[in-house]
N, C-alpha and C positions, 0 to 999 in steps of 0.2 A: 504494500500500500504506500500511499504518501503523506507526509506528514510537514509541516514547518520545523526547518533547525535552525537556531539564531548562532550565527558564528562571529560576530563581533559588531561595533558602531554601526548603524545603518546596512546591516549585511544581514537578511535574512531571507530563506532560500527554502521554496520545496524539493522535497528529498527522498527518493524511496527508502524504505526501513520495514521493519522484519511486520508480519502482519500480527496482531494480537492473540492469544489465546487466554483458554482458561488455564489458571495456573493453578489459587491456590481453589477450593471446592466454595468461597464466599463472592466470588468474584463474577462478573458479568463481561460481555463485551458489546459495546454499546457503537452502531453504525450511525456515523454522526449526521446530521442533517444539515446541520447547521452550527458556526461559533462565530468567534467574533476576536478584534482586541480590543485589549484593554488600556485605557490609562497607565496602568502602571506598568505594562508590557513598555514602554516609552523610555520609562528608566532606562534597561538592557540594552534598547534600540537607540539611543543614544550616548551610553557609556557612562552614564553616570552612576549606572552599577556594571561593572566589569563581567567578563564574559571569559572566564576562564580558560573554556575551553567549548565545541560547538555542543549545543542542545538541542532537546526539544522544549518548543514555548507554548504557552495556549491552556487559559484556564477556565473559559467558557463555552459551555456546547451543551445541545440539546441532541435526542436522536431516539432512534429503536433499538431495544434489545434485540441481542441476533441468538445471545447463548447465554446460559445462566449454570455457575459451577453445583454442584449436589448440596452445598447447605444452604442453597438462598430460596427461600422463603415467599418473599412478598412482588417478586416481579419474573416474569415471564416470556420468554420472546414475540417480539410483535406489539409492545408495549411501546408507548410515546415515552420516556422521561427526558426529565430537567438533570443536569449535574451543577448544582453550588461550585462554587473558585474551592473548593478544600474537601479532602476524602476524611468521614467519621463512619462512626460505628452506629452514632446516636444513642446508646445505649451505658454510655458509663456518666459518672455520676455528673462529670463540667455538660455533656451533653443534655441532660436532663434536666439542668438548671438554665440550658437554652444557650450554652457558649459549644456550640460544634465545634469552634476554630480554636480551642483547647483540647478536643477530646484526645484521652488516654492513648490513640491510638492513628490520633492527627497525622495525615500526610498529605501532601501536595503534588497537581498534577504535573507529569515529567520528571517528577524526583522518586528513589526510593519510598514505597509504602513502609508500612511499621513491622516490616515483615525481611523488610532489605531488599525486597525484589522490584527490580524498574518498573515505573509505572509510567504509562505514554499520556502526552500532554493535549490537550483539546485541540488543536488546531490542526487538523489531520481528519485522515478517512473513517476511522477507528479507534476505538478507547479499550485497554480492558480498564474495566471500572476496578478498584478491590474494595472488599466491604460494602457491595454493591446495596443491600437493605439498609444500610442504614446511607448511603451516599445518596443515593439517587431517590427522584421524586417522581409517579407515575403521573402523568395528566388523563382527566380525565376516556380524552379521544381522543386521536391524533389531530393536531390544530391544522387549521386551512390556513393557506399563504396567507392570509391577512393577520391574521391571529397568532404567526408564527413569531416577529420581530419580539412581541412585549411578553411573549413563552421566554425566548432565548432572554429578555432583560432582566430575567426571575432569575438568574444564573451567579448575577454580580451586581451591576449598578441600579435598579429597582430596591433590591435588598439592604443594598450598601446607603443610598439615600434614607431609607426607612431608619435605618438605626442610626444615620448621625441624628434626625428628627426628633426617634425614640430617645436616645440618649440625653436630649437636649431636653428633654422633658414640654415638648409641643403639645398642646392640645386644641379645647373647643378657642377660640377667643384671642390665640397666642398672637405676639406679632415676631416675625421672623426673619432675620439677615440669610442670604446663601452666601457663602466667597466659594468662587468655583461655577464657570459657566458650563463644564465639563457634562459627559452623560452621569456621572455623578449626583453633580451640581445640580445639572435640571431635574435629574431622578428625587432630589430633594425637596423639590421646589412641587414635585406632584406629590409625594409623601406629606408635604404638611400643610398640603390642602385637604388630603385624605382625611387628615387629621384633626381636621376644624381650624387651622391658622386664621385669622380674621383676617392680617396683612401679612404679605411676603413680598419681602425687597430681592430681587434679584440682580448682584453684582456682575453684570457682563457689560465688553465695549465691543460686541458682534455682533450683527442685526438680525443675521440667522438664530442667533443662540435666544436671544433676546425676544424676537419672535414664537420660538419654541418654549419661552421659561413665560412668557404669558399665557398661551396655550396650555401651558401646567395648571397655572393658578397665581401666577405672581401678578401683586397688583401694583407693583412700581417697581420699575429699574435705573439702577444706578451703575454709571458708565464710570465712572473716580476710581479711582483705588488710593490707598493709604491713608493719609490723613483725610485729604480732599473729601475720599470714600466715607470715611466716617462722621465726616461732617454733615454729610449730604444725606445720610440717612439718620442721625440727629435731627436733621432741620426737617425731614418728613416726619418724624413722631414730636413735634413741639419740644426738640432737647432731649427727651427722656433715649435711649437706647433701645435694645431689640431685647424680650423675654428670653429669645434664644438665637444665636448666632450659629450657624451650621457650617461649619468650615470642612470642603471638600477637594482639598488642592495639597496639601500638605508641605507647605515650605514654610520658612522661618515670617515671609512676610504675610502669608494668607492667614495664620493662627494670629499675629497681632493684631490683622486687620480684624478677624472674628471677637478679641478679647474687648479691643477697642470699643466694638459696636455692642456691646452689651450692658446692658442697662446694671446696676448697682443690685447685687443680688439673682443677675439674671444668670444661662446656662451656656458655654459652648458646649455642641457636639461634633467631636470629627473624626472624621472615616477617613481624610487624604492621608495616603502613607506617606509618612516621611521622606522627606528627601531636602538635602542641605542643613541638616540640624537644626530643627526646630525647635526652642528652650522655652518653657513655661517659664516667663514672668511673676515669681511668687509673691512678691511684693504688692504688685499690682493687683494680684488674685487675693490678698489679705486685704488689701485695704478696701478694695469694691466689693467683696463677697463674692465676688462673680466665680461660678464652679466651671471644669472641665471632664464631661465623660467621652468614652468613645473608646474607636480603636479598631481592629479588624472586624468587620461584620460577621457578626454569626448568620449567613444571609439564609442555612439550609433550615435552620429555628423560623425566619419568617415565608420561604415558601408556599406553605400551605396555605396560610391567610392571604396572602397577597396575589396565590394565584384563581382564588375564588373571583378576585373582582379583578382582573385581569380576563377569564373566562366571560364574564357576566359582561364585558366592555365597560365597567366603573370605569378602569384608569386606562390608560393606552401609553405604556411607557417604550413601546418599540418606534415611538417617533424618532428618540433619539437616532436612530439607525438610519445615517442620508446620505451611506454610500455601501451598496450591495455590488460583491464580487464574486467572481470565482476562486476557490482554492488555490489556483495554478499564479493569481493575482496576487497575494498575498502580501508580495514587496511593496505594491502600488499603495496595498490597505493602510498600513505602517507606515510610507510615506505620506501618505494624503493628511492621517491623522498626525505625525510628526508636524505637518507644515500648517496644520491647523485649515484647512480644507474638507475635511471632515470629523463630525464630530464624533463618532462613532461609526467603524467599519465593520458591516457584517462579510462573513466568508463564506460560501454554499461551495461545499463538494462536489466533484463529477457526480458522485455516486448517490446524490440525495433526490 
C-alpha cells in the first residue's frame, strides 16, 4: 500500500510500505476513507521539530473495518468508524475519568503501541488500528459525501475546540475570546456557541477564516493582535475582559494574548500545542485570578456527544475542510496549509 513519510523540512512524500495486518488478537485494520492534516503536523513540516530520521505522519482518518483480530469485541468488518489523534484502551482508570490521552496504555499513531510493535500512521491506504475497542468509534451508517468532512473533524479539531471551551468553563451567557483562526480556532468558535456563549470575539486578519468563524457563531471579529488585540476586544465588552479566552495556536504570544483578554477572575482554555516556549505569567495569574486549564484533548471522551449533532446536522464542522485532494497530492496538502492557502486539507485515497 501507500502511505505518507515525512523525511525532513518541507519534504514529504508518498511511499509504498508493507500492507497492514493483524498482529496482536485486539487489533483491527481499518481501510481509510479519508484523513486529513493537521496543524500541528506543521511543526515537522517545517523543522521546528526535527525529523530524525524519515517517518510515517498522519493522525486523523476515518474509514471501514476490513478485519478484526479474535478478542475484539465491539466492531466488525464493514463498519464506518472514526479514529481520535491517540490509540486507548478506554478502559483503565485516566480513561474512565474521560482523559484517553493518559490512558495506561497511551500510544500514538506511526509510533510504537504499548506493546513495542509499529503502528502505521493515518495518512495512508490503511491503518492497523491496536486496541481497536477501545480506539475506534462506530458511526452510526456509513456517512454520504456531505456528511463525510464534519465525521473526519470528530477525529481532532471539533474535539480539540470543545475542550479548550470545556476547559475554559463556557457556558449559557458566557462571552468568549478565540486566539487562533486555525481549524482549531474556528472549531472553537462552533463549540461555544454549542455551548450557549452569548458573545464570541473571533481573532482573525483573513477574510476567508473570518467568514467561516461567523458562520460558526462569532459575533465580532477582531483583526489586532497583541496589545492592539486586547484593546479592541476591551473596548467591545465596555472595558471589562472575556469570561473565557480560548487560546488555540500555542506560542509564547497567542497565551499572552489569551491571559490579557480575560477578565479578573475569568478562564483560559488551551489546546494549541506548544511551540517556542510558552511561560505562564504567574504573577499576572495571582494578581487577576485569572485561571489556566487545558492541554491535549481527550477528543475520543467527546466523540460520542458531538457526533450525535454532527449526524443530526446541529453543527457542521467539516466546513473547515477548503481544500480536498488526492492521496498521491499530499505535498500540495502541506504546502497549501504551510502557506496558509488552506485552512484545513482533506486527503481521499485511490482506494476510498
Amino acid at each position: 500500500m501507500r502511505a505518507t513519510v515525512i523525511h525532513g523540512p518541507f519534504d514529504v512524500r508518498l511511499e509504498s510500505v508493507p500492507d497492514p495486518t493483524i498482529v496482536l488478537p485486539t487489533d483491527a485494520v481499518v481501510r481509510v476513507v479519508a484523513s486529513c492534516v493537521c496543524g500541528s503536523d506543521l511543526w515537522a513540516y517545517r523543522g521546528i521539530r526535527p525529523t530524525a530520521q524519515p517517518h510515517r505522519i498522519g493522525h486523523e482518518f476515518v474509514g471501514v473495518v476490513e478485519e478484526v483480530g479474535s478478542e475484539v469485541r465491539t466492531l466488525r468488518p464493514g463498519q464506518f468508524v472514526i479514529a481520535p489523534f491517540s490509540i486507548c484502551d478506554n478502559t483503565c482508570p485516566h480513561c474512565r475519568n474521560g482523559v484517553q490521552t493518559s490512558c495506561t496504555q497511551l500510544a500514538w499513531w506511526g509510533e510504537p503501541d504499548h506493546d513495542g510493535v509499529p503502528s502505521d500512521a493515518g495518512q495512508g491506504e490503511r491503518v492497523r488500528v491496536p486496541l481497536a475497542d477501545g480506539t475506534l468509534v462506530a458511526t452510526p451508517e456509513h456517512p454520504g459525501e456531505a456528511l463525510l468532512p464534519s465525521v473526519l473533524a470528530l477525529t481532532d479539531v471539533m474535539g480539540t475546540g470543545h475542550h479548550a471551551a470545556r476547559s475554559a468553563g463556557v457556558g449559557p451567557g458566557s462571552t468568549v475570546a478565540v486566539i487562533g483562526d486555525g481549524a482549531v480556532g474556528l472549531c472553537a468558535v462552533l463549540a461555544a456557541r454549542r455551548l450557549g456563549a452569548e458573545r464570541i470575539i473571533a481573532m482573525s486578519r483573513h477574510a476567508s477564516r473570518q467568514d467561516l468563524a461567523v458562520r460558526f457563531g462569532a459575533t465580532d471579529v477582531v483583526a489586532e493582535r497583541g496589545a492592539e488585540g486586547v484593546a479592541h476586544v476591551r473596548d467591545l465588552l465596555g472595558g471589562l475582559g472575556v469570561d473565557a479566552a480560548l487560546e488555540c495556536v500555542g506560542t509564547k504570544e497567542s497565551m499572552q494574548q489569551a491571559l490579557d483578554s480575560a477578565r479578573p477572575g475569568g478562564m483560559v482554555g488551551f489546546v494549541g500545542v506548544p511551540a517556542g516556549g510558552p511561560e505562564l505569567p504567574v504573577q499576572q495569574m495571582f494578581s487577576s485570578n485569572v485561571g489556566v486549564r487545558g492541554g491535549v484533548a481527550s477528543v475520543r471522551s467527546y466523540i460520542p456527544e458531538l457526533l450525535e449533532d454532527v449526524w443530526s446536522g446541529a453543527i457542521e464542522p467539516g466546513l473547515v475542510f477548503d481544500l480536498v485532494l488526492p492521496l498521491d497530492q499530499v505535498a500540495e496538502a502541506y504546502a497549501a496549509m504551510d502557506e496558509r492557502r488552506a485552512i484545513k486539507s482533506m486527503l481521499r485515497p485511490a482506494t476510498a
